[in-house]
PLY file of the C-alpha trace (Angstrom):
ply
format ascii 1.0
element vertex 68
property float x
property float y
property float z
element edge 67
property int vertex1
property int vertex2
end_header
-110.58 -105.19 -31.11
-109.85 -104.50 -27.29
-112.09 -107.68 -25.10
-113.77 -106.51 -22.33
-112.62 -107.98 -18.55
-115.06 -110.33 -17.56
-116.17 -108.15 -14.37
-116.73 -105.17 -16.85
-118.66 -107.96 -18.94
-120.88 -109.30 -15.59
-121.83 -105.80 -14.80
-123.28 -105.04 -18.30
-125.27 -107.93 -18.18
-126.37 -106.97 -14.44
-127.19 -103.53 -15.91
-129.23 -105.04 -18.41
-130.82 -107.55 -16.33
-132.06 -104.80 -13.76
-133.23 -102.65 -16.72
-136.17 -106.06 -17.24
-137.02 -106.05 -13.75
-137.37 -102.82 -13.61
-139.48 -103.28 -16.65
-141.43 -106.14 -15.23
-142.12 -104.50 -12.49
-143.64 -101.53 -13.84
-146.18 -103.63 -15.93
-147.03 -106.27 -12.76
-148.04 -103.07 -11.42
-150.39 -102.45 -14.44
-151.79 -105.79 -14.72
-151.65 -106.77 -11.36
-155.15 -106.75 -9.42
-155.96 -104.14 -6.71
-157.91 -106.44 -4.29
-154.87 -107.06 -1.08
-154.52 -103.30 -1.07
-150.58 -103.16 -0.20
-149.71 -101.93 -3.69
-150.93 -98.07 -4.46
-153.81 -96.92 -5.84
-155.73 -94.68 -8.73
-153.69 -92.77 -10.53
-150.46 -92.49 -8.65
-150.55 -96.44 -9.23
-150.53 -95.76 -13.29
-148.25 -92.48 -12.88
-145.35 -94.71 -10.55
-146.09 -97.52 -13.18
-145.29 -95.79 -16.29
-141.87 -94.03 -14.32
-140.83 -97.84 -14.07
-141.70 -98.80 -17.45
-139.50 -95.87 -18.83
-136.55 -96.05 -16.50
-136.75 -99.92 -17.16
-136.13 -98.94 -20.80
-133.74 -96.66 -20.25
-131.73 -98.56 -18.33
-132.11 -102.22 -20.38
-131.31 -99.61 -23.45
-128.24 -97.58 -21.90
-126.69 -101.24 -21.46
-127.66 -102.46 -24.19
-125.63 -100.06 -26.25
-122.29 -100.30 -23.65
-122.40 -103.76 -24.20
-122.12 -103.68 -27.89
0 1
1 2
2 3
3 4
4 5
5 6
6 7
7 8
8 9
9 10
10 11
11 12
12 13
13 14
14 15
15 16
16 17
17 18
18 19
19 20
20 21
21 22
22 23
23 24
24 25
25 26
26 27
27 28
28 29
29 30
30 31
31 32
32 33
33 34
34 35
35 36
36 37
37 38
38 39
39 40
40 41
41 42
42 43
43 44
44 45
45 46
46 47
47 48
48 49
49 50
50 51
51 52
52 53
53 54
54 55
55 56
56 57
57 58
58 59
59 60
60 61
61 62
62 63
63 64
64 65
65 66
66 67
């Protein structure tokens, strides 16, 4: 078995690693309360939440699998 460089190695884990915040990020927005007003609102708040829950997954997922 072939071992990856350790730049091609770094970069996984950096793929991964944005795939969570990406994740995080979608469900701060969830959870997070309304009351400062510089975050949206209503229902584009849940619709641009739930984009960055999925393309958090996605992304964790798609490096998940290059790095095995």
């Amino acid at each position: 078995m072939k071992e990856k460089p350790s730049a091609d190695l770094f970069s996984l884990y950096i793929n991964v690693l944005m795939g969570l915040i990406y994740l995080g990020g979608g469900i701060y927005l969830i959870a997070s309360s309304q009351s400062f007003g510089l975050l949206p609102t209503g229902a584009f708040r849940y619709l641009l939440a739930g984009l960055l829950v999925i393309y958090g997954l996605f992304r964790a997922y798609r490096g998940i699998q290059r790095l095995l």
